[in-house]
Backbone bond lengths (Angstrom), bond angles and torsions (degrees), N, CA, C in turn:
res aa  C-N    CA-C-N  psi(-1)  N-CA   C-N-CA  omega(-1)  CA-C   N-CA-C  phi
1 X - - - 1.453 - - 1.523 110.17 -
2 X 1.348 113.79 131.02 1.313 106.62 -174.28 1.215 103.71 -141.47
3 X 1.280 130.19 111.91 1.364 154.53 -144.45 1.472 96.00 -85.88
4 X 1.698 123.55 128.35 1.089 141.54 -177.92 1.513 121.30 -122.62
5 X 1.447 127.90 -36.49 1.196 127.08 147.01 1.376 118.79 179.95
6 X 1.432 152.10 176.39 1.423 145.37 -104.86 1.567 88.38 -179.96
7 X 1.289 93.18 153.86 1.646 124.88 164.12 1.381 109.65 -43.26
8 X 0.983 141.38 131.19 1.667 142.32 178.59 1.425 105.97 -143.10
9 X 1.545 114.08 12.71 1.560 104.66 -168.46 1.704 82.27 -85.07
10 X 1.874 81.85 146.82 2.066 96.27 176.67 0.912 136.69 109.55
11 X 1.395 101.90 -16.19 1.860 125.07 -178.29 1.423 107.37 -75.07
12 X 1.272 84.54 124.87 1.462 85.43 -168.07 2.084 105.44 -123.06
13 X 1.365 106.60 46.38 1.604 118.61 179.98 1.681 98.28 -175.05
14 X 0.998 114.21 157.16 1.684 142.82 -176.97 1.200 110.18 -73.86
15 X 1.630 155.70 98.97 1.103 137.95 142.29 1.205 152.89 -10.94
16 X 1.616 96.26 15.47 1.300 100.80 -168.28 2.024 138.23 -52.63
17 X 1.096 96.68 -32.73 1.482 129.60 159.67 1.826 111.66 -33.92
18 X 1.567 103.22 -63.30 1.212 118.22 150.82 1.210 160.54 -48.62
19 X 1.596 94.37 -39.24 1.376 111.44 146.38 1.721 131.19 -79.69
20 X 1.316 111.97 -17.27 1.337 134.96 168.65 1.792 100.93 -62.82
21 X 1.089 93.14 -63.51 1.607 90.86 -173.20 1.794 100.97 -69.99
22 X 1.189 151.82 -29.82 1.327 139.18 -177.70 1.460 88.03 -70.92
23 X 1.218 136.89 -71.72 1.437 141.71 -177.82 1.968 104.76 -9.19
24 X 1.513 91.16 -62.33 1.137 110.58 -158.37 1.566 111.08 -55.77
25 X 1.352 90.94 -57.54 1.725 113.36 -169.92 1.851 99.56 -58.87
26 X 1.117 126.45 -51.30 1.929 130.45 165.27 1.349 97.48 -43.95
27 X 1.184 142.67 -69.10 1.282 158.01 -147.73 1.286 112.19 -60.54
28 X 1.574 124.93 -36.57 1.322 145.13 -154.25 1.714 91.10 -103.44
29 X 1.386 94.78 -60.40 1.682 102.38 173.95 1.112 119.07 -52.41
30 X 0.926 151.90 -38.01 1.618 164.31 -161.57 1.641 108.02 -95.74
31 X 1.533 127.10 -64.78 1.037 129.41 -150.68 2.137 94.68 -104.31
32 X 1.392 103.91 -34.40 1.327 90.76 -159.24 1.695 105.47 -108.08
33 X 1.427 111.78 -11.87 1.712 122.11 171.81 1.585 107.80 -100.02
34 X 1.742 109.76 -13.87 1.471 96.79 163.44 1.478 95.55 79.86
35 X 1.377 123.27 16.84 1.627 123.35 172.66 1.433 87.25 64.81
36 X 1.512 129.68 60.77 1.480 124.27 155.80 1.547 100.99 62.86
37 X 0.886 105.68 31.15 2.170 105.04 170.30 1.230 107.25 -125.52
38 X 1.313 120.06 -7.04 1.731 109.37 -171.79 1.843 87.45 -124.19
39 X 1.670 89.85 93.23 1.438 110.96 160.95 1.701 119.52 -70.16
40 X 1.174 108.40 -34.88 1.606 100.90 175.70 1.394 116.07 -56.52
41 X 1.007 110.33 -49.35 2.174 125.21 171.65 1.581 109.76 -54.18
42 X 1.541 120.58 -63.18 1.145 132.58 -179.88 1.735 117.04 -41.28
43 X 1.556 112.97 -50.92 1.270 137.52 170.54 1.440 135.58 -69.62
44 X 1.688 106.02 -27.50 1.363 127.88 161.52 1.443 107.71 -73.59
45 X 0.853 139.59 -25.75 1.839 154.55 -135.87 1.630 102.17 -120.28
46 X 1.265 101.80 -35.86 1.874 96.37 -165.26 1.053 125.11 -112.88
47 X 0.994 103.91 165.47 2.040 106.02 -155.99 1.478 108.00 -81.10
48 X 1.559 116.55 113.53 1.478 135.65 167.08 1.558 111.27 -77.35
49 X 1.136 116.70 93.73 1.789 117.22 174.82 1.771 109.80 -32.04
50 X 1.204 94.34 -43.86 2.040 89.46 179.50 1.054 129.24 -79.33
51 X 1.485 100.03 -9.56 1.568 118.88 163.74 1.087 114.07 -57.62
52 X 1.525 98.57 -77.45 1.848 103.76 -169.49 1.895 119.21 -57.97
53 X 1.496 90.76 -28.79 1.684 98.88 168.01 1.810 126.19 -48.61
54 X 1.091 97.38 -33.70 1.629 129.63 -137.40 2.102 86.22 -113.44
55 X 0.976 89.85 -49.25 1.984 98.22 -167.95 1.106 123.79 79.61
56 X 1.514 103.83 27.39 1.971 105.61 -175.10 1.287 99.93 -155.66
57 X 1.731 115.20 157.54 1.536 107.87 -159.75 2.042 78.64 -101.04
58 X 1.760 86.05 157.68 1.498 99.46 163.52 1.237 115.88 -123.80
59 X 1.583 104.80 133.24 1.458 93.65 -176.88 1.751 103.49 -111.86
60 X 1.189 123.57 123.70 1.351 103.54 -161.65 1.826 92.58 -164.95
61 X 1.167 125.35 165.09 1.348 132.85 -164.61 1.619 101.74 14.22
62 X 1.175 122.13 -114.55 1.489 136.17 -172.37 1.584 126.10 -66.96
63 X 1.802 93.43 -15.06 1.204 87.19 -174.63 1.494 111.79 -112.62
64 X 1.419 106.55 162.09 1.902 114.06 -147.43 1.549 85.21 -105.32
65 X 1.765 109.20 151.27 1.165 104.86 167.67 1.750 118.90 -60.05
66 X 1.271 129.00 179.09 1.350 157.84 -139.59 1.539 104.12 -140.47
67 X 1.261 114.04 96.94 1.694 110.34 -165.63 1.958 97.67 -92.16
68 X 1.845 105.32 13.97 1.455 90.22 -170.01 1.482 97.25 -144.09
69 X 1.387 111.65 159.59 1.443 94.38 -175.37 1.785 116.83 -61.09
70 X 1.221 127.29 145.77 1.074 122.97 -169.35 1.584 125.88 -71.75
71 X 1.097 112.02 -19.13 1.569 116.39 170.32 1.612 97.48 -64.87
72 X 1.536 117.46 -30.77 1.609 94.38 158.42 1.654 166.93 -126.80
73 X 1.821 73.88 61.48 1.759 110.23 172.63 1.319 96.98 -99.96
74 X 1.620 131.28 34.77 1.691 115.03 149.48 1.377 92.78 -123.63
75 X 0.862 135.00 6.70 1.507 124.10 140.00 1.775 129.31 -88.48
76 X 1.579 115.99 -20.30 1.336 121.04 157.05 1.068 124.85 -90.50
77 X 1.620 110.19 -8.59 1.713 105.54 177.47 1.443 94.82 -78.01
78 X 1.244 137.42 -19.28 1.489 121.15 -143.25 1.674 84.65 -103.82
79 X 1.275 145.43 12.61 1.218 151.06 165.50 1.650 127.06 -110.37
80 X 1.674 104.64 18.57 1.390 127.55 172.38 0.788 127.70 -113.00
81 X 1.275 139.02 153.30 1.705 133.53 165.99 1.662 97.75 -125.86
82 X 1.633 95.83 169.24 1.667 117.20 173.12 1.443 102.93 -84.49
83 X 1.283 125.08 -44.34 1.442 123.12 -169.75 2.127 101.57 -162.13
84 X 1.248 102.31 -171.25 1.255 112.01 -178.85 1.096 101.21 -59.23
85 X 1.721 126.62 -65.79 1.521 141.40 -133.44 1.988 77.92 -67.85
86 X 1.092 119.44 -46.94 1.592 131.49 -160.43 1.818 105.86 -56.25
87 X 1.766 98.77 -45.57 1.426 122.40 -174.98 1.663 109.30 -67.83
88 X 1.409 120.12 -59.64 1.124 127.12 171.67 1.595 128.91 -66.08
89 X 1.211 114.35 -20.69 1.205 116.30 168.90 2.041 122.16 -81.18
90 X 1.139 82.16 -18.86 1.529 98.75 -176.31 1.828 99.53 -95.74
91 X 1.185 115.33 -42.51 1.761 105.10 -168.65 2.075 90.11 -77.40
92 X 1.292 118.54 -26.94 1.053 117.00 161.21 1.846 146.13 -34.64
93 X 1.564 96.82 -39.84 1.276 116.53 175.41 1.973 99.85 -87.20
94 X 1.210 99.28 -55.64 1.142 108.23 -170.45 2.016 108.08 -59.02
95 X 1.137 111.55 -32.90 1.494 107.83 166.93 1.950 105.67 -49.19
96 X 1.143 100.97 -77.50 1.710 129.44 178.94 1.653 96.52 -21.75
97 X 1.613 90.23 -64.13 2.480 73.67 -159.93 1.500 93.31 -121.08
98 X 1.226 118.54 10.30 1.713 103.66 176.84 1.411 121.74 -87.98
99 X 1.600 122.33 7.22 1.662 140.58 173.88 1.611 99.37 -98.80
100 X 0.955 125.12 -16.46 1.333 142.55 -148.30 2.159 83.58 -102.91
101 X 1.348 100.70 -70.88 1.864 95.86 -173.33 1.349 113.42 -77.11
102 X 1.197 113.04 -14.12 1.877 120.68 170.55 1.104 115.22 -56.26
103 X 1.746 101.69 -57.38 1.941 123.46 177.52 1.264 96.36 -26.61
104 X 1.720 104.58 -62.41 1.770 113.86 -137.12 1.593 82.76 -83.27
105 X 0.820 153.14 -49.10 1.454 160.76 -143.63 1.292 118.00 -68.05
106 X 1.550 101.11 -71.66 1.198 129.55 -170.40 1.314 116.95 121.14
107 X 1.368 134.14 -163.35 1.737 130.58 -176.34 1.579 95.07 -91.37
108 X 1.358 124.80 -59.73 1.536 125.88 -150.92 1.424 89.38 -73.28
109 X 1.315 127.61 -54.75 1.697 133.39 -151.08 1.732 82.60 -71.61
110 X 1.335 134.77 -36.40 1.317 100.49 -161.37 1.534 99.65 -95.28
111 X 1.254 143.25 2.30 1.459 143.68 172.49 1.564 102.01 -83.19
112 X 1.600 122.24 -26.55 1.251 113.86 174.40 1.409 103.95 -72.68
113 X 1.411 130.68 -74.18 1.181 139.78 167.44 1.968 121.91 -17.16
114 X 1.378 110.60 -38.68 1.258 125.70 162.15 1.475 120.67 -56.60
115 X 0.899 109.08 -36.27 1.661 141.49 -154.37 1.689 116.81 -87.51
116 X 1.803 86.65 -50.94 1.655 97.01 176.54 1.375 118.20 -114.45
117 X 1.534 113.48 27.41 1.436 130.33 -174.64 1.990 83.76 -100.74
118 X 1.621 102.23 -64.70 1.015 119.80 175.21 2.096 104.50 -17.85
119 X 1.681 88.84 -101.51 1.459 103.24 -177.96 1.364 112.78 -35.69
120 X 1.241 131.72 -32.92 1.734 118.19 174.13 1.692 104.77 -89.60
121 X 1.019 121.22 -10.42 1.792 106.64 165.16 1.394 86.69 -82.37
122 X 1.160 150.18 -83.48 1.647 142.10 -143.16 1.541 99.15 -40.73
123 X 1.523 118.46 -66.47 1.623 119.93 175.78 1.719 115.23 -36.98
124 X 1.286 101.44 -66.36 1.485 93.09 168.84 1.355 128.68 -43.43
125 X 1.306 131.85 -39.97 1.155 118.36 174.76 2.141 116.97 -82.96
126 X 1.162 96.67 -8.61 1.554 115.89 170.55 1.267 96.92 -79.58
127 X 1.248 144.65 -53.90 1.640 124.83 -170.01 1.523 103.92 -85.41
128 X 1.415 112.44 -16.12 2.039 108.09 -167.97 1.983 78.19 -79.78
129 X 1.048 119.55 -64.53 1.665 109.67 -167.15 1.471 105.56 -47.15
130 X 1.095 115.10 -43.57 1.808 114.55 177.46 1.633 105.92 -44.79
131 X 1.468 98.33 -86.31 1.269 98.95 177.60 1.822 149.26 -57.88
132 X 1.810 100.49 -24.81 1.370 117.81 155.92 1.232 130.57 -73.85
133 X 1.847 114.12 -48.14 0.997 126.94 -154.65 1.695 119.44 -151.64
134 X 1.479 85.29 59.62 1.922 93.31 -168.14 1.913 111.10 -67.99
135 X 0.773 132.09 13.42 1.539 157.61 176.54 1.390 94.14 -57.87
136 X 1.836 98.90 -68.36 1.250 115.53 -168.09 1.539 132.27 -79.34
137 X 1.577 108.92 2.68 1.443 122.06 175.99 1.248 115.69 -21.57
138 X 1.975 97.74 -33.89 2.127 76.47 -158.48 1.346 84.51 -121.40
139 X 1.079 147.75 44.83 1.670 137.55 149.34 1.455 108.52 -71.42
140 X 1.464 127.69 134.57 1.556 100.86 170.37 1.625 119.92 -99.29
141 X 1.090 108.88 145.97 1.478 120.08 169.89 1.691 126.57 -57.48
142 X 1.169 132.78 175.02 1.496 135.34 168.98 1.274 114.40 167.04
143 X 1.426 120.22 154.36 1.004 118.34 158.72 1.745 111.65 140.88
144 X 1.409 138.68 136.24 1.496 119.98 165.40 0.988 118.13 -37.80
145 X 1.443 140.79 -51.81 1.307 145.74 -176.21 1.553 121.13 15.74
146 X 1.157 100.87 -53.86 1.308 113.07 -167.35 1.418 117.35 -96.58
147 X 1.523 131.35 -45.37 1.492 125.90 131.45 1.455 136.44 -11.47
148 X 1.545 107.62 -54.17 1.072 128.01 -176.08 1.763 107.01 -58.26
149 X 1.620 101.09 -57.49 1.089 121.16 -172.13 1.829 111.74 -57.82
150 X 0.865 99.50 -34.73 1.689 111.83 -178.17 1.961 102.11 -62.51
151 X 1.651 98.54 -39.18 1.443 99.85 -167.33 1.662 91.24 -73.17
152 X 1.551 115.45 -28.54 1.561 96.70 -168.79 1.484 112.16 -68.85
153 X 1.734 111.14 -37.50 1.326 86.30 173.34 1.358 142.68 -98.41
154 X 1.284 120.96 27.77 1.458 146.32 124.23 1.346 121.38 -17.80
155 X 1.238 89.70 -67.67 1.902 107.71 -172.30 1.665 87.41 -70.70
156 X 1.213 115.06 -56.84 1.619 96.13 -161.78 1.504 121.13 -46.51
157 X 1.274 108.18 -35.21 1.205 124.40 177.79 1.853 132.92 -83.25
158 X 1.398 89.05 -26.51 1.811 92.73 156.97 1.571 105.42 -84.59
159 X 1.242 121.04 -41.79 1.533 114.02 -139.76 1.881 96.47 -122.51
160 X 0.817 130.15 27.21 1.181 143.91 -146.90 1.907 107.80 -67.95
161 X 0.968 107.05 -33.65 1.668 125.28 153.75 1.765 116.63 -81.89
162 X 1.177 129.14 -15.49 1.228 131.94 172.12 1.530 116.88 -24.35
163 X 0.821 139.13 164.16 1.912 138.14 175.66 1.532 108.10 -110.42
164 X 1.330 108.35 114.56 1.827 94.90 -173.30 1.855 90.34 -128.93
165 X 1.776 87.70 121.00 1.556 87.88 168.65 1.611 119.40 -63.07
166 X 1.045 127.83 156.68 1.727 137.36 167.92 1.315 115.87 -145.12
167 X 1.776 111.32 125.11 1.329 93.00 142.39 1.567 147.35 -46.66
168 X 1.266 124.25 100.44 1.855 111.77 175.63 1.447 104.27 -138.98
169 X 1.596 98.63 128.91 1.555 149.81 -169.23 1.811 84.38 52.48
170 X 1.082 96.77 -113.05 1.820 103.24 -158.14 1.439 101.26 -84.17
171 X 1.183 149.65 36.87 1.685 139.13 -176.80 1.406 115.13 166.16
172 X 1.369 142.58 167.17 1.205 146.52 -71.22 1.714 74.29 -179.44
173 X 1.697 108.39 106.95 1.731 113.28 171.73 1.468 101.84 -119.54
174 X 1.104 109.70 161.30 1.764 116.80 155.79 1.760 102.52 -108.24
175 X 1.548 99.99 132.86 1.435 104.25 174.81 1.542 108.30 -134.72
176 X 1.302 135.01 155.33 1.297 136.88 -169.60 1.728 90.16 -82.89
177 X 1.757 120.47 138.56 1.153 131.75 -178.02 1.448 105.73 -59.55
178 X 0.988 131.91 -19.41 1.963 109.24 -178.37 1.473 82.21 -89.75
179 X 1.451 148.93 34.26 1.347 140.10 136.42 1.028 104.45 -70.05
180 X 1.419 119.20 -97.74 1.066 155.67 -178.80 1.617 115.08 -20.09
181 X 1.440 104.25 -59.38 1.390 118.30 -173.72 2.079 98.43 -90.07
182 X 0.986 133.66 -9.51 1.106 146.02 -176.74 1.912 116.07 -87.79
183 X 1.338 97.98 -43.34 1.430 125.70 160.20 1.499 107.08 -42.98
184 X 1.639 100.18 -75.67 1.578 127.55 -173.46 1.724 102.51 -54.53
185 X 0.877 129.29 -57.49 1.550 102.74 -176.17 1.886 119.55 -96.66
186 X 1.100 115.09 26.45 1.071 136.68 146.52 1.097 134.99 -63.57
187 X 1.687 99.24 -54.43 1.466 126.27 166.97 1.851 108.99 -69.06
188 X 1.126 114.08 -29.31 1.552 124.06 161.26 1.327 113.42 -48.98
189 X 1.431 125.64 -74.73 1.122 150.60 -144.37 1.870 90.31 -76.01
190 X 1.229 115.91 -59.92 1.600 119.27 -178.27 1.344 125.74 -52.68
191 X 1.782 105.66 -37.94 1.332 117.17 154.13 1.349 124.10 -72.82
192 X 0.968 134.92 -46.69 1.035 109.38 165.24 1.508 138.18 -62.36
193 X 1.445 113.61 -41.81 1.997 95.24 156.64 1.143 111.99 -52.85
194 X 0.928 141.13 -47.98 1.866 136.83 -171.76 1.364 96.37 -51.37
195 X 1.312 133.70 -20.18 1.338 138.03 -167.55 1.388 98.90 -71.31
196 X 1.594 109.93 -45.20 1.298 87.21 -145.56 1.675 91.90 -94.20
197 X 1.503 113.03 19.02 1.944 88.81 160.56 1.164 115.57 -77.74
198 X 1.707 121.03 1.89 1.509 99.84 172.86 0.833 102.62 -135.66
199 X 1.477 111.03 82.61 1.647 115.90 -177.79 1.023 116.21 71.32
200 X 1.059 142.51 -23.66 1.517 127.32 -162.64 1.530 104.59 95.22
201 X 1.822 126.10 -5.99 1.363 103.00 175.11 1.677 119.48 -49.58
202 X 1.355 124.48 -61.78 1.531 122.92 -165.60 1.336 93.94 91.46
203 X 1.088 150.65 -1.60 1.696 113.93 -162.64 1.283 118.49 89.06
204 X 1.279 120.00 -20.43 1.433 145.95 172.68 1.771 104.10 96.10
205 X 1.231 111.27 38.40 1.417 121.99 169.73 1.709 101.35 -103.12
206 X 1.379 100.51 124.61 1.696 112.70 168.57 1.784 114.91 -70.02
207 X 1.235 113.23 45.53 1.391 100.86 168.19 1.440 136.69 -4.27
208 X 1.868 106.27 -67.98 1.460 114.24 162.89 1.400 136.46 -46.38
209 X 1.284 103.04 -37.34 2.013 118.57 153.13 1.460 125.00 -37.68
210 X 1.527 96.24 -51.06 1.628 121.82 163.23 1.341 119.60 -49.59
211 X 1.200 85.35 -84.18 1.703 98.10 179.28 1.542 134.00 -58.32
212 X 1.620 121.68 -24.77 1.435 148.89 129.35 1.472 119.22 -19.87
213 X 1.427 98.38 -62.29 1.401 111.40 175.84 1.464 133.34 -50.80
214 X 1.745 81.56 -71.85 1.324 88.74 174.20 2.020 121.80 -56.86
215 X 1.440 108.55 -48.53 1.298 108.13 164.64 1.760 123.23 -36.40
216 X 1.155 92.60 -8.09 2.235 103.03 -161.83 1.452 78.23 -106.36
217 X 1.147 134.74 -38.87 1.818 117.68 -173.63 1.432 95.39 -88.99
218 X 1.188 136.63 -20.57 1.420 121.02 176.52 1.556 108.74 -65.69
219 X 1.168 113.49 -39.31 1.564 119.47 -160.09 1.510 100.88 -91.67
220 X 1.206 111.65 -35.53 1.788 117.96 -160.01 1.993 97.55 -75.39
221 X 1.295 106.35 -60.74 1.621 109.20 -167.51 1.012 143.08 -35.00
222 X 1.386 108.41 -32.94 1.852 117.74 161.88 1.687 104.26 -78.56
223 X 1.646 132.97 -5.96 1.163 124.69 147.21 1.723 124.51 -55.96
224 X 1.509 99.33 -42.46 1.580 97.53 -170.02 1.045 103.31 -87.65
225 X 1.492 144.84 -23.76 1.376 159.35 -94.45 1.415 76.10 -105.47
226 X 1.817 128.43 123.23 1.331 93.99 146.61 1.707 114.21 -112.69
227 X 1.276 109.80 51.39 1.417 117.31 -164.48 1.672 127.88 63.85
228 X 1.859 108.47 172.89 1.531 83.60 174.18 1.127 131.54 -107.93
229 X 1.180 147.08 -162.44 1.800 132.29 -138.91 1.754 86.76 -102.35
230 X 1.542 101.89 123.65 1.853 96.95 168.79 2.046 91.69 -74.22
231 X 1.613 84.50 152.86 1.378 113.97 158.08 1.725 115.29 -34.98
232 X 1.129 146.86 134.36 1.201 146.52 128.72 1.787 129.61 -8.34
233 X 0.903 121.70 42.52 1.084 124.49 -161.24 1.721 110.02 -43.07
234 X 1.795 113.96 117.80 1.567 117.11 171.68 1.635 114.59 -54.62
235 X 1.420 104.82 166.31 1.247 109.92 160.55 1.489 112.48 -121.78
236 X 1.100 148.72 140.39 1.212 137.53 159.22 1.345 134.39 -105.02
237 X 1.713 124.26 139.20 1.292 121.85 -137.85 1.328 92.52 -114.55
């Protein structure tokens, strides 16, 4: 199922926030990863699990020094991708339901919410490699993934009946979002144990980032939530 676009009747403010961050995330990819060719940037930038464990950057075989303190490459990792297919699939989701938690939110509450969905998927997958898969301490991570994921389970949880078009097999369905989005971290959760019969590689997908995430928008959203906009109430003269 591959989610194409959603109910938007009601919105009553601009996404701009949303579009700021897709802007952003192309922008970074393109001009500052070199379209995924400028490994020195990519590698300096992204979050090393033994790093943040540890509290000091390492620069050592593959990996490039850290021109920033390292607790903050889980806020620049989450503004990278591995490649296009990685880039587009991710500004993809985030088109679909991230106008959708802004609406309800607002601009500032949903860039915070973006932000600290983010930083607790990166951790999560920093303590699951610790504790699953310490092998992998020093590979670095990246990617929205985990942001993203926080916004999905947000939405699941405000909008949980919502109508989300999808491609499935040959044509174009509407399914209520705890389908759709219910499907999707299922498909998380399965991959990632399967992960760990081989080591814990994944394919080099952070599952726990995923699944972290999204768990951080389940729990976080009725924090930011500030409900939805009452009507204008008339007066009559």
């Amino acid at each position: 199922m591959i989610p194409i676009g959603d109910d938007n009747t009601g919105h009553t403010r601009k996404p701009f926030v949303n579009w700021l961050l897709i802007i952003v995330n192309v922008l970074v990819f393109i001009f500052l990863q070199g379209s995924g060719n400028d490994i020195q940037f990519t590698y300096a930038f992204s979050t090393v699990p033994a790093e943040i464990i540890q509290g000091r950057d390492i620069a050592s075989g593959y990996l490039e020094p850290t021109p920033i303190p390292v607790y903050g490459t889980l806020i620049t990792s989450m503004f990278m991708h591995g490649g296009w297919a990685h880039l587009l699939g991710n500004m993809l989701y985030l088109w679909v339901f991230g106008d959708n938690i802004e609406n309800r939110l607002g601009h500032s509450r949903y860039l915070g919410f973006y932000l600290v969905c983010g930083i607790l998927a990166s951790l999560s997958h920093v303590f699951a490699t610790s504790a699953l898969s310490p092998q992998h301490l020093y590979i670095p991570s990246l990617g929205a993934s985990g942001a993203i994921s926080g916004i999905l389970g947000g939405y699941l949880m405000l909008f949980p009946k919502g109508r989300v078009r999808v491609f499935f097999l040959r044509g174009i369905i509407e399914v209520p979002a705890f389908v759709a989005l219910g499907i999707w971290i299922v498909f998380q959760i399965i991959s990632g144990v399967g992960s760990l019969g081989v080591q814990g590689e994944g394919g080099g997908v952070a599952y726990a980032a995923h699944i972290g995430g999204f768990i951080a928008g389940l729990i976080l959203i009725k924090l930011f939530d500030r409900g939805a906009e009452k009507p204008a109430r008339r007066r009559l003269f």
